[in-house]
Residue, then its C-alpha position, 0 to 999 in steps of 0.5 A: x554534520x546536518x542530517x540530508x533528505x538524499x540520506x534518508x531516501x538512500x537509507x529508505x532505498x537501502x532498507x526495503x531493497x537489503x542490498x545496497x546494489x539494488x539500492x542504488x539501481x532505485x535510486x539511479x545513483x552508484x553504490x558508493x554512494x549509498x554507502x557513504x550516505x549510510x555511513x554519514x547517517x550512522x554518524x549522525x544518530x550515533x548508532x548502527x542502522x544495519x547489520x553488514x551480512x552476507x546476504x546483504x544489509x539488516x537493519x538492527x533494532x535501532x534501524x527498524x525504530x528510524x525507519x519508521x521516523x525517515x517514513x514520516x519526514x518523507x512522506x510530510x515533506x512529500x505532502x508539503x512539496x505537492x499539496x497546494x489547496x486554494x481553500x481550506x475554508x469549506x466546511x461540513x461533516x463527511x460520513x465515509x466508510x473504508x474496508x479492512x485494507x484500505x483503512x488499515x494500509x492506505x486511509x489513515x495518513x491521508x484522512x490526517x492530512x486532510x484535517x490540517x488542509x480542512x479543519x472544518x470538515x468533520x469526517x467520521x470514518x467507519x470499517x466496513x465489508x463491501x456490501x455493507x458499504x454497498x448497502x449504505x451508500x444506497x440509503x444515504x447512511x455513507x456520503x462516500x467510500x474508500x475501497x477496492x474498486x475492482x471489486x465493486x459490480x453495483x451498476x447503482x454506484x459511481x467509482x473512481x479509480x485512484x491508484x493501482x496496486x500491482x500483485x507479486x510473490x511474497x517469499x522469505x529472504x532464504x527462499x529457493x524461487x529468488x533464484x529467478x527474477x519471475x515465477x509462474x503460476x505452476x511454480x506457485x502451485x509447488x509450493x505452500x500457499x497462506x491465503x489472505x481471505x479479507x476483504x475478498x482476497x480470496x475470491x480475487x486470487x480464485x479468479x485468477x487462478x482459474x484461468x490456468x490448469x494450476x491451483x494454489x497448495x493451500x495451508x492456511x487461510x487467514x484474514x490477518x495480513x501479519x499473520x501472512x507476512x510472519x508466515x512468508x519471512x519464517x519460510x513457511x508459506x508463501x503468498x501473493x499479495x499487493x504492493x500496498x499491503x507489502x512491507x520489508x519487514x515481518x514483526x520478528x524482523x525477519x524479511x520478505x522478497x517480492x518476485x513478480x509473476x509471468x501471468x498477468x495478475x489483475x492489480x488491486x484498485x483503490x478509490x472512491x465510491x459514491x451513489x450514482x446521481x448524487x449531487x455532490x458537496x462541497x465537502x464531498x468534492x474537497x474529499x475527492x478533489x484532495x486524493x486526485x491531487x494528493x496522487x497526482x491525478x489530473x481527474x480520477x477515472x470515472x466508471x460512470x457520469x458524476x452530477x456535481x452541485 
C-alpha cells in the first residue's frame, strides 16, 4: 500500500484538531473517511499514531516523531506546487535582521527555500529587538527586516504586511471554557493568566486589555513561548497568543485547545521593513518578491512609497 498525500493531510488534520469529527469538518470530508485514511497510514509505518481515548485521539510518541516528518513533506510539496521564480541567477549579500518570533516561528523555512531558489545570494541573518532593528535600518547596517509590523511606528521606514496571525485563548485539553465555542475578556480575567513579554507581547496584550473594565490575573510573566505553552497544556494558566506561535502539542505531550475571543483582538502582523527612500537591490527585491509569492500575495500592502532601482 503506497503512502497518499490525502493521508498525511488527513493525519495532520486529525493531530492539530484531536477529534476526528473536527478532523473531517477541516478538511470537508466524512469522518469515516479520516478514519480509514488513518487506519491505512498505521499499516503503512507499522506502528500506532494515536491513542483512541475518550476525549479524542492522542498521538503516541511514534505519532508525535511522523507528525514532524508529514509537516515537512507537506510543506515541500507546498513550496513545489507554488514557487515558480523565473530567475534564480541574481546575486549579492543580504544582511537581515528578524526579531525573537519571527526567527523562531516564521523565518527559518522560508530563508531555506530561499537558498535553493537563489544560491547566489548570501543572506546573513541576525536577531534582534525591535529598536535595535529600527536603529539599524536607519544607518544601513540591516538591508531589511522580518518582523511584527503592527508594532513598528518610525514614519522613517517603509512596511509591508505579509500575512496576519489572528489571537486566541490558549487553555488545556481539560479546561472548563471549552464548554463554550467563544470567551470574553471578563471570562479571561477569572482566570490565571502567564504573560508572554517578548518581542512586546505585552505591551500588545495591554493595549487591548485597556479598552475594557477587565484586567488579566497575572501569574507569571516569561519571555519563553515553551514555557507558556507547558504551562497552558498542564492546566496551570492560561493565555492568548497567535495562530503562528500555537502548536497542538506541549514538549510533555499534553495538548492545547485554542477558543477565539468576543472582543476583537488586534492580530499579529508579519512583514518586511526597510529604510523609507531606499533604492532597492536586485537581492532585496528577490527577498521581497520571494514572500509576496511564497504567500500568495499578488503585492504585499505597502504602508508607504517604495523607490526601487
Amino acid at each position: 500500500m503506497a503512502l497518499s498525500i490525502r493521508q498525511l493531510r488527513y493525519f495532520v488534520a486529525t493531530a492539530e484538531f484531536g477529534q476526528v469529527s473536527q478532523a473531517a469538518i477541516n478538511q470537508n470530508i466524512s469522518q469515516s473517511a479520516i478514519t480509514a485514511a488513518v487506519k491505512d497510514l498505521e499499516q503503512i509505518v507499522g506502528v500506532p499514531l494515536f491513542n483512541r481515548t475518550s476525549q479524542g485521539m492522542e498521538l503516541t510518541p511514534p505519532g508525535r516523531e511522523f507528525l514532524s516528518h508529514a509537516y515537512e513533506i507537506l510543506s515541500k510539496i507546498d513550496e513545489a506546487m507554488h514557487l515558480n521564480f523565473i530567475n534564480s541567477d541574481i546575486e549579492g549579500e543580504l544582511v537581515v535582521a528578524a526579531t525573537y518570533t519571527v526567527i523562531g516561528y516564521f523565518l527559518p523555512l522560508h530563508i531555506e527555500r530561499m537558498r535553493r531558489l537563489f544560491p547566489k545570494i548570501r543572506v546573513q541573518l541576525y536577531e534582534m529587538n525591535r529598536d535595535a532593528i529600527e536603529e539599524g535600518l536607519l544607518t544601513n547596517r540591516y538591508d531589511m527586516s522580518v518582523l511584527l509590523t503592527s508594532n513598528i511606528v518610525n514614519p522613517l521606514l517603509t512596511t509591508e504586511t505579509l500575512m496576519s496571525s489572528a489571537r486566541r485563548l490558549w487553555v488545556s485539553a481539560q479546561h472548563h471554557l471549552l464548554q463554550h465555542t467563544i470567551v470574553s475578556l471578563q471570562d479571561v480575567s477569572r482566570e490565571p493568566y502567564i504573560m508572554l513579554t517578548v518581542d512586546e507581547a505585552a505591551q500588545s496584550a495591554l493595549r487591548y486589555w485597556s479598552g475594557t473594565p477587565y484586567q488579566p490575573n497575572v501569574i507569571l510573566r516569561t519571555s519563553s513561548v515553551e514555557a507558556v505553552r507547558s504551562m497552558v497544556a498542564n492546566n496551570q494558566g492560561i493565555a492568548i497568543l497567535s495562530d503562528m506561535v500555537h502548536r497542538p502539542w506541549s514538549l510533555e505531550g499534553r495538548r492545547i485547545e485554542t477558543i477565539n475571543i468576543q472582543e476583537q483582538i488586534p492580530a499579529m502582523d508579519i512583514g518586511l521593513a526597510w529604510r523609507m527612500g531606499s533604492t532597492l537591490t536586485p537581492a532585496m527585491l528577490a527577498f521581497r518578491s520571494y514572500f509576496q509569492q511564497a504567500l500568495g500575495l499578488p503585492g504585499a500592502r505597502s504602508s508607504k512609497h517604495i523607490q526601487v532601482g
